[in-house]
C-alpha positions in Angstrom: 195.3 114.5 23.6 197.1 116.9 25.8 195.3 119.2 27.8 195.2 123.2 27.1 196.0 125.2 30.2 192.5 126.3 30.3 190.1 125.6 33.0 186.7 125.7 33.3 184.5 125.0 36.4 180.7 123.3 35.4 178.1 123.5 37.6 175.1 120.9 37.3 176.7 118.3 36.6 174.5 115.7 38.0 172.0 116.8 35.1 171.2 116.1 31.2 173.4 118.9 30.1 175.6 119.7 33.2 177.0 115.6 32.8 177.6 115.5 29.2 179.6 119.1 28.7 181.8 117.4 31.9 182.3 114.6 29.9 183.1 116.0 26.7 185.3 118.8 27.8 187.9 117.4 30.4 189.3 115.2 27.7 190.5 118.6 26.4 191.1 121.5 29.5 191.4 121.3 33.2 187.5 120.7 34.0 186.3 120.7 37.7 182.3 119.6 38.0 181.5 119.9 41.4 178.5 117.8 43.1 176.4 119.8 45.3 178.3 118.5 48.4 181.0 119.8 46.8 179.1 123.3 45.8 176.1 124.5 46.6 176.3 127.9 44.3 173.0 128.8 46.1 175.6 129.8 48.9 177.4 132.7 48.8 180.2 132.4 50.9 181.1 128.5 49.2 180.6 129.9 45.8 182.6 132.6 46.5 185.8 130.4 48.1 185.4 128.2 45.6 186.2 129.9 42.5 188.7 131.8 44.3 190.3 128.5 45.2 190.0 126.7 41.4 190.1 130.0 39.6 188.2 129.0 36.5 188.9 130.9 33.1 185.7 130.0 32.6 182.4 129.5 34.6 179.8 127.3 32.4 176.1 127.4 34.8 174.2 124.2 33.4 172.6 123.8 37.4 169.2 124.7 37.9 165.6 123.7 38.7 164.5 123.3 35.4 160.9 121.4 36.3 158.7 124.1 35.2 156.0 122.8 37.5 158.6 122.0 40.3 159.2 126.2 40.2 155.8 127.0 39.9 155.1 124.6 43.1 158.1 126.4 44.9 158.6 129.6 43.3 161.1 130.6 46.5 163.2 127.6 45.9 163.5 128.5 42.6 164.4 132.0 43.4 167.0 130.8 45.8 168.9 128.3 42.7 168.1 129.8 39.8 168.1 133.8 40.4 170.3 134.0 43.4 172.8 131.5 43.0 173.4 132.4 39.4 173.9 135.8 41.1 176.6 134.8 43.1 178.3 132.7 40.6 178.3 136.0 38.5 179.5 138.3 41.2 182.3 135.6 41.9 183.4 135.3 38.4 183.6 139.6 38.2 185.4 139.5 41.1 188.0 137.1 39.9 188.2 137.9 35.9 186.1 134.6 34.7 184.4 134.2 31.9 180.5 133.6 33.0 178.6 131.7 30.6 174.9 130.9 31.8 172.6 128.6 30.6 169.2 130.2 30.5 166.2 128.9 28.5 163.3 129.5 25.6 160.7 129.6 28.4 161.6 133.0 28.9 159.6 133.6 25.5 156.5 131.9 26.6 153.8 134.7 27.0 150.0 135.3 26.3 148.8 136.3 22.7 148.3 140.4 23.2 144.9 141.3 22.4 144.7 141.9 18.5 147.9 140.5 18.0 147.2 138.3 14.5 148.4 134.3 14.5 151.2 135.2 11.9 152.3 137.5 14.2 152.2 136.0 17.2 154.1 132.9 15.5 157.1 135.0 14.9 160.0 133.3 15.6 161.9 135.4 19.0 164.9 137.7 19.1 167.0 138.4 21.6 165.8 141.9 21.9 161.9 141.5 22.5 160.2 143.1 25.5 160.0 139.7 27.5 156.5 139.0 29.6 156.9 135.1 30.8 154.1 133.6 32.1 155.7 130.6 34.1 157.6 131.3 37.1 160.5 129.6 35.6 160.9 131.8 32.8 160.3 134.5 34.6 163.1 133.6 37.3 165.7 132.7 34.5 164.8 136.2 32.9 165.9 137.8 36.0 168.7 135.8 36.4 169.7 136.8 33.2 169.9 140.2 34.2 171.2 140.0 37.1 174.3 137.9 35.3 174.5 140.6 33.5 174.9 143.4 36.1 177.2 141.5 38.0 179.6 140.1 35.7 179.1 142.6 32.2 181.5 140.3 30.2 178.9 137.0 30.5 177.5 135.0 28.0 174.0 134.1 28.4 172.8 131.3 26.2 168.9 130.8 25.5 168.4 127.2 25.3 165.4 125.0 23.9 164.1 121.7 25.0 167.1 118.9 24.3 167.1 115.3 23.1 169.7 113.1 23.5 170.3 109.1 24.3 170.0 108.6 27.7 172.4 106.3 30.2 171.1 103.5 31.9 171.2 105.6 35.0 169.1 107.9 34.0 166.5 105.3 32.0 166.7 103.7 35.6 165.6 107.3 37.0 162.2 107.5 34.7 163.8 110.8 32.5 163.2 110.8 29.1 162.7 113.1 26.0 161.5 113.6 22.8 164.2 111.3 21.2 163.2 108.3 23.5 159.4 109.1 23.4 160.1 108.4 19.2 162.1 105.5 20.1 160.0 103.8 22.2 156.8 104.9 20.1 158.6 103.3 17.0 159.9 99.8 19.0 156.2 99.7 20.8 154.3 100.5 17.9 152.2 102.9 20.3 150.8 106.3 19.1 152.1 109.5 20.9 150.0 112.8 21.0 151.4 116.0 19.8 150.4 119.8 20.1 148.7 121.3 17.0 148.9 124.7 18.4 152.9 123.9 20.3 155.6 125.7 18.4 159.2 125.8 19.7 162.7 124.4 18.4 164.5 120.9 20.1 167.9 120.6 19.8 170.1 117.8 20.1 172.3 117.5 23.1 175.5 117.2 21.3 175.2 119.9 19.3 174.7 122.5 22.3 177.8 120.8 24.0 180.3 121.0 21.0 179.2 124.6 20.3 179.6 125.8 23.8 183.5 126.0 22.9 182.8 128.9 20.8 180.1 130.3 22.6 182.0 130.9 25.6 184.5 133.5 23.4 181.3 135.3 21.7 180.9 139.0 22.5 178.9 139.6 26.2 175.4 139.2 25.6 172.5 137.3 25.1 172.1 134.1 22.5 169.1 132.3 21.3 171.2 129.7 21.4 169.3 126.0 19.6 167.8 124.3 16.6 165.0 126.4 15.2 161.8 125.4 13.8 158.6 126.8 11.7 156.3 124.1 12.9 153.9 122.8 15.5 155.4 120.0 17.3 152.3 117.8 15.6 153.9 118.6 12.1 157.4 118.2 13.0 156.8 114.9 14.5 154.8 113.7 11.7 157.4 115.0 9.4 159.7 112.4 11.1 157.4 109.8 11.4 156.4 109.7 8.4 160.0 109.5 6.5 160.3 106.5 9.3 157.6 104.9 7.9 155.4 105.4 11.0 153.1 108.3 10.6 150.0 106.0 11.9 151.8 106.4 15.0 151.3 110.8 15.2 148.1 111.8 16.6 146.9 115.5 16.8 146.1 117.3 20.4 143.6 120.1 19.4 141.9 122.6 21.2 145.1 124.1 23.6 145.9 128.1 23.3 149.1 128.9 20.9 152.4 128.8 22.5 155.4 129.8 20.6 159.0 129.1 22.1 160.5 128.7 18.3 163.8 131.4 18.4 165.8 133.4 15.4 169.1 132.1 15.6 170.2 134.9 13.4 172.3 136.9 15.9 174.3 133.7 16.9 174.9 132.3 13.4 176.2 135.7 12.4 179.1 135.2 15.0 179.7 131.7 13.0 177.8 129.1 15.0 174.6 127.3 13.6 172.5 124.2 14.5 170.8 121.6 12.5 167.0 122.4 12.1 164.5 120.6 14.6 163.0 117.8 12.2 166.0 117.3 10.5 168.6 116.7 13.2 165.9 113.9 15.1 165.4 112.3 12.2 168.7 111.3 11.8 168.4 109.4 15.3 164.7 108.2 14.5 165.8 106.2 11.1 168.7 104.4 13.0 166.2 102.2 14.8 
């Protein structure tokens, strides 16, 4: 395949996402992915020089510190990466007539249950143009970085992501990472029961499916996406939904007694502009009955 003259620059490559949308896209345009001895986007001065120097069409942002704890722990580390650098990248790409597409995250959703606020409602799925109060320092950094992006760089596309699932290299089995995908695998090949949330509710998406729609999203009007599979259920039901049709639902416990959480997001906006994911249950089981 011959390559389009279009280039884009990635940043966090060494991660889950960040490595696979290097992978997938530099069969097809001019991709740079630089490590972070290569750039460190958390420093002005480099991120500007180097996007002056590769002059991207388009900027996709996958880096981060996206340990939720990790944040918490270090909130002014997380500041540093995940408000200021996306900052810079921003002001860089403004300055230089990029495209800035910025890979933010459901936890921006996660908030207390307002006082009177009933379980139906509260269960909602999100749009893009709620009041936002995150509770974790996380969410409440990517929120800002969000606007920020925004200010900076008013053509950017920022793209609400879920929790993602995905096979895993043997480097990063070797590492310890895993997700929801291999927690089924294993649970299935081990025949070992795995707890899930009654009261969790959020969508999980399938790697592959937010890397081969990032083509489009990156030429969506400036904004903000929910941008991921959705889902109506607990993640206790929509494992056991999977489990089940695998023949395993002795496998699903039921962790009771946490508050309600709800990360679960309206892709309506996005799927007006003509991209959709699979739902949550659906997609996995897919990978779940291959075993």
């Amino acid at each position: 395949m011959e390559k389009t003259a279009v280039k884009l620059l990635i940043t966090g490559c060494g991660g889950f996402l960040g490595s696979r949308v290097a992978a997938y896209y530099q069969k097809k345009y001019e991709v740079w992915a630089p490590s972070h001895s290569e750039l460190d986007f958390a420093d002005e001065g480099q991120t500007n020089k180097a996007i002056a120097e590769f002059c991207p069409d388009v900027v996709i942002h996958c880096g981060a510190i996206s340990d939720v704890t990790a944040c918490s722990q270090n909130p002014e580390l997380s500041m540093s990466v995940n408000v200021r650098g996306t900052q810079y990248l921003a002001r860089a790409c403004a300055q230089s007539g990029a495209r800035f597409v910025m890979c933010s995250s459901d936890q921006v959703y996660f908030r207390d249950r307002a006082a009177g606020e009933s379980e139906e409602g509260f269960l909602c799925p999100h749009k893009e143009t709620e009041e936002l109060f995150p509770i974790p320092v996380y969410g409440q950094h990517k929120l800002l970085a969000e606007r920020l992006a925004l200010e900076e760089q008013p053509d950017s596309v920022i793209l609400r992501l879920t929790w993602m699932y995905g096979e895993l290299t043997q480097r990063e089995l070797q590492k310890g990472r895993k997700n929801l995908l291999t927690i089924l695998q294993e649970a299935v090949q081990n025949q070992r029961p795995v707890t899930f949330s009654a009261t969790d509710y959020r969508g999980v998406t399938d790697v592959k499916e937010v890397v081969r729609n990032l083509e489009a999203a990156w030429k969506l009007p400036a904004g903000v996406y929910n941008f991921g599979s959705s889902n109506d259920a607990c993640m206790y039901e929509t494992v056991r939904h999977v489990m089940t049709a695998a023949g395993c639902e002795n496998l699903v416990q039921k962790e009771e007694g946490s508050a309600l959480r709800n990360l679960t997001m309206d892709i309506g906006k996005l799927e007006n502009c003509g991209i959709g994911f699979s739902g949550t249950a659906e997609r996995i089981l897919r990978y779940v009955l291959r075993i």
